[in-house]
VOPAGU-2260 file (C-alpha; in pm, 1 decimal, decimal comma):
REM VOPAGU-2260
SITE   aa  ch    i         X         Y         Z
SITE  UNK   A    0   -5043,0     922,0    1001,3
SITE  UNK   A    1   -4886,4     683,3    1190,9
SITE  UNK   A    2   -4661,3     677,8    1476,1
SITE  UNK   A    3   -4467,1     398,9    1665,6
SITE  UNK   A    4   -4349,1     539,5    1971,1
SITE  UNK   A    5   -4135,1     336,2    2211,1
SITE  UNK   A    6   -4046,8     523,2    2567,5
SITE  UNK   A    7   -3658,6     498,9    2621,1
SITE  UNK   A    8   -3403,6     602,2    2823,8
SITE  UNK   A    9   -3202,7     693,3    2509,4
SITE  UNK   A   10   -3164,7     715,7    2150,6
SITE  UNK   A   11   -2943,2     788,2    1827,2
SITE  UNK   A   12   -2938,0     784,3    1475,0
SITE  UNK   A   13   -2637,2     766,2    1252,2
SITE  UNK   A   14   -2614,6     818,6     888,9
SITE  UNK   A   15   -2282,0     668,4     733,0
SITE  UNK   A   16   -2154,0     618,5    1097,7
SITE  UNK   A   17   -2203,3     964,9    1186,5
SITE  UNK   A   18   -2471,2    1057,1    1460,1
SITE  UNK   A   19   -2708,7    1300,9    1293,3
SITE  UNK   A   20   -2935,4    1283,1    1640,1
SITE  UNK   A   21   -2960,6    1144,4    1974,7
SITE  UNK   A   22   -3163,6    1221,6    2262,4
SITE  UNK   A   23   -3168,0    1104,4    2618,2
SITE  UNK   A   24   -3487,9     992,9    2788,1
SITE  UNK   A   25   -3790,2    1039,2    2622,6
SITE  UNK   A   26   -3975,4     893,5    2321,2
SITE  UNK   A   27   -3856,0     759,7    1983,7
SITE  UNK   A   28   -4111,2     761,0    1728,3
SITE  UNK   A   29   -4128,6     613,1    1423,8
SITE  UNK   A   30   -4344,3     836,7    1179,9
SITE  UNK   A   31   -4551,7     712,5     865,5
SITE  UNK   A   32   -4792,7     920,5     655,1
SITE  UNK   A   33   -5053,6     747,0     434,0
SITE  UNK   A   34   -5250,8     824,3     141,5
SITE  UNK   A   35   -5552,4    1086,7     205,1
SITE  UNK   A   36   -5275,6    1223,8     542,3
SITE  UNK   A   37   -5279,8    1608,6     581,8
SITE  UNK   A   38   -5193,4    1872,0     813,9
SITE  UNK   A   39   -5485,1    1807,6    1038,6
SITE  UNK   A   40   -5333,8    1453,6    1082,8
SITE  UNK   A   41   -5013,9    1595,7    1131,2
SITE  UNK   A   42   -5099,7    1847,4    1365,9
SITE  UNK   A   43   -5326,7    1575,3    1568,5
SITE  UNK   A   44   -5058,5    1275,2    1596,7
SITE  UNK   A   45   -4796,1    1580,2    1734,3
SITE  UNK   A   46   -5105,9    1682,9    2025,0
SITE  UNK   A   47   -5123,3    1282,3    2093,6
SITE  UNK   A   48   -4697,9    1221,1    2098,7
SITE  UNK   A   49   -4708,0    1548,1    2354,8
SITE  UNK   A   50   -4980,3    1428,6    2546,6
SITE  UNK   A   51   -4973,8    1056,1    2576,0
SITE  UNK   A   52   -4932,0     890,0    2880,4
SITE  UNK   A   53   -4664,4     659,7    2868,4
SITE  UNK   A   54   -4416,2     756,5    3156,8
SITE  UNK   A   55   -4508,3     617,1    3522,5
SITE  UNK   A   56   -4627,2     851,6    3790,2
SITE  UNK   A   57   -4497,6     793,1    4193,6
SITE  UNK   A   58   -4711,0     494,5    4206,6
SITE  UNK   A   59   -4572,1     351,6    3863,6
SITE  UNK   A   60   -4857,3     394,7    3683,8
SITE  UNK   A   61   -4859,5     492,2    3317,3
SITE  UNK   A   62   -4997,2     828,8    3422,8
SITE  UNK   A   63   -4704,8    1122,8    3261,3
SITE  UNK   A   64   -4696,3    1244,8    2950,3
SITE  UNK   A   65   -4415,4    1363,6    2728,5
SITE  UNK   A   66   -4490,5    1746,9    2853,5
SITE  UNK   A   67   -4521,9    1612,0    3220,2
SITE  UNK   A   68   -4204,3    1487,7    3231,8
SITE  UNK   A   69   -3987,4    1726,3    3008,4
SITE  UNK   A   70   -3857,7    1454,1    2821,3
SITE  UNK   A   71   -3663,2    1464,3    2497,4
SITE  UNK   A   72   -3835,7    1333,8    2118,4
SITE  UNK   A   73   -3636,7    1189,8    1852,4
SITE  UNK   A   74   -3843,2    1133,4    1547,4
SITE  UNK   A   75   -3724,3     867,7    1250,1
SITE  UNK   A   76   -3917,6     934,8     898,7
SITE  UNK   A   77   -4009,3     555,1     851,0
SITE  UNK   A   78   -4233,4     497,2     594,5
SITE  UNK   A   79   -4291,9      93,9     633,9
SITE  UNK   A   80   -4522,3     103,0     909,8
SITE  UNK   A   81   -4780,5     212,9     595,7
SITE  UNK   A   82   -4690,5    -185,9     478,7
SITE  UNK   A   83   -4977,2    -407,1     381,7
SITE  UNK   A   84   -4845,1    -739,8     515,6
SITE  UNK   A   85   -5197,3    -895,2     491,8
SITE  UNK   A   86   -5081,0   -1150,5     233,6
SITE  UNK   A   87   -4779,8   -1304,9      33,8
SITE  UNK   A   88   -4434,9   -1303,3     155,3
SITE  UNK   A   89   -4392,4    -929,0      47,6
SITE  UNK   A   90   -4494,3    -613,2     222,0
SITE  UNK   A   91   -4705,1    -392,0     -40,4
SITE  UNK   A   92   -4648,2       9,6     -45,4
SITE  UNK   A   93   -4941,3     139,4    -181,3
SITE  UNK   A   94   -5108,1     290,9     130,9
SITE  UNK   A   95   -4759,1     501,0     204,7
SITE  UNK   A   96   -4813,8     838,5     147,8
SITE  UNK   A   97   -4544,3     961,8    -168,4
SITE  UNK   A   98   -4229,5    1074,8    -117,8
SITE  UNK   A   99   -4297,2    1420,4    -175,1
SITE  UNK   A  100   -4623,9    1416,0      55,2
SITE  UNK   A  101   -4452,7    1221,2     328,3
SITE  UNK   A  102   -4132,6    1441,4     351,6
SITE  UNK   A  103   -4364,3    1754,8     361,5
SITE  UNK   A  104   -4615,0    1629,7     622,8
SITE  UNK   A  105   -4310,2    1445,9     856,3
SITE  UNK   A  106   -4140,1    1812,3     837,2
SITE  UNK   A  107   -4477,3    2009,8     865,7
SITE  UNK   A  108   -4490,7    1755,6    1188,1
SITE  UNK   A  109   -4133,1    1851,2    1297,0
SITE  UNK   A  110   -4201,9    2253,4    1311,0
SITE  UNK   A  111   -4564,0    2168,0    1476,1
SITE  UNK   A  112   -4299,6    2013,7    1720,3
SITE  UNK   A  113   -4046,9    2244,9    1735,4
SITE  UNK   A  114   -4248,6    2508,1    1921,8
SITE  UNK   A  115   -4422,3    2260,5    2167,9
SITE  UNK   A  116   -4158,5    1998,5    2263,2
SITE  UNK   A  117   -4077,6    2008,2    2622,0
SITE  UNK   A  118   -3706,5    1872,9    2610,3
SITE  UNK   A  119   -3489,0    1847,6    2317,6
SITE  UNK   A  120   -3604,6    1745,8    1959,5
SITE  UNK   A  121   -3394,2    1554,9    1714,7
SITE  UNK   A  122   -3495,7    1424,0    1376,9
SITE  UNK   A  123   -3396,1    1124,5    1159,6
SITE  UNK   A  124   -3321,6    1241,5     750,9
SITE  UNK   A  125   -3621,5    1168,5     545,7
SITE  UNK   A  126   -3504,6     898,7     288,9
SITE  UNK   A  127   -3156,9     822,0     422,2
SITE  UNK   A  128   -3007,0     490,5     491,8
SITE  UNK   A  129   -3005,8     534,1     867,5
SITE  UNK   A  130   -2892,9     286,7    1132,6
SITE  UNK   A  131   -3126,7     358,9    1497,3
SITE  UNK   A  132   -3007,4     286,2    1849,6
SITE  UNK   A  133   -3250,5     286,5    2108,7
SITE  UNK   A  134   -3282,5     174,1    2479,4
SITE  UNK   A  135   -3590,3     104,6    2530,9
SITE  UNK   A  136   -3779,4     169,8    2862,3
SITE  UNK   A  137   -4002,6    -100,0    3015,3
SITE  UNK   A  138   -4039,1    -211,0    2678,2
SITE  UNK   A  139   -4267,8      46,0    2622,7
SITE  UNK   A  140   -4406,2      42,0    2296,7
SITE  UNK   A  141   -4715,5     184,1    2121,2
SITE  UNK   A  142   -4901,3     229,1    1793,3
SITE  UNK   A  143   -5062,9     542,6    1722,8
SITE  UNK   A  144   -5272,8     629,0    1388,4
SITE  UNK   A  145   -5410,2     900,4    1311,5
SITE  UNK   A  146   -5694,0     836,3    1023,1
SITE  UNK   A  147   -5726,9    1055,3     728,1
SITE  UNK   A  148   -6076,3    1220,0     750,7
């Protein structure tokens, strides 16, 4: 699985101009599965978006997790990250988990989360048209990936 996060002091989505979620500070992360993901991905990219340090400590040091500093999570089903842009002019699809496979491990992801999430958790619609606001932080940005064993 994959997982863009980007530390921010705020966040929203909107569906049809209506905001389904928003957050304030804490992490928006953008959440792929590929082919071969399972629950053991799931359940290991939701330990790494708890527990990565991305937030500064007193010195300003990337030292603070997610669960160190309470913040909120807003996660966006988004499954383009899986892209192969290595050649031509036109992303290719075929490592994205399917639909079915990605909806199920992105919401199998979102109840791991549920119980653990130190602030408030908010959720982007799996498949929707959605339009994402963000604020980033710093810019703070990082790829995670999980492999498939």
């Amino acid at each position: 699985m994959i997982g863009l996060i980007q530390r921010v002091r705020s966040a929203a989505v909107r569906i049809e101009g209506e905001t389904v979620a928003a957050i304030g500070p804490g992490l928006l992360v953008l959440i792929a599965a590929v082919a071969g993901d399972g629950r053991g991905e799931a359940r290991r990219l939701g330990e790494r978006l708890l527990g990565y340090r991305v937030f500064p400590d007193e010195q300003g040091r990337m030292n603070r997790s997610l669960c160190d500093c309470g913040g909120d999570l807003l996660l966006v089903p988004q499954f383009t990250l899986a892209a192969d842009t290595r050649k031509g002019m036109r992303p290719s699809f075929t490592r994205a988990a399917p639909p079915a496979q990605g909806q199920a491990l992105f919401q199998y992801l979102l109840d791991q989360l549920a119980e653990q999430a130190p602030g408030r958790l908010a959720s982007g619609v799996f498949g929707a048209d959605m339009q994402v606001e963000l604020c980033n932080d710093g810019p703070v940005t990082f790829w995670l990936e999980v492999a498939a064993r």
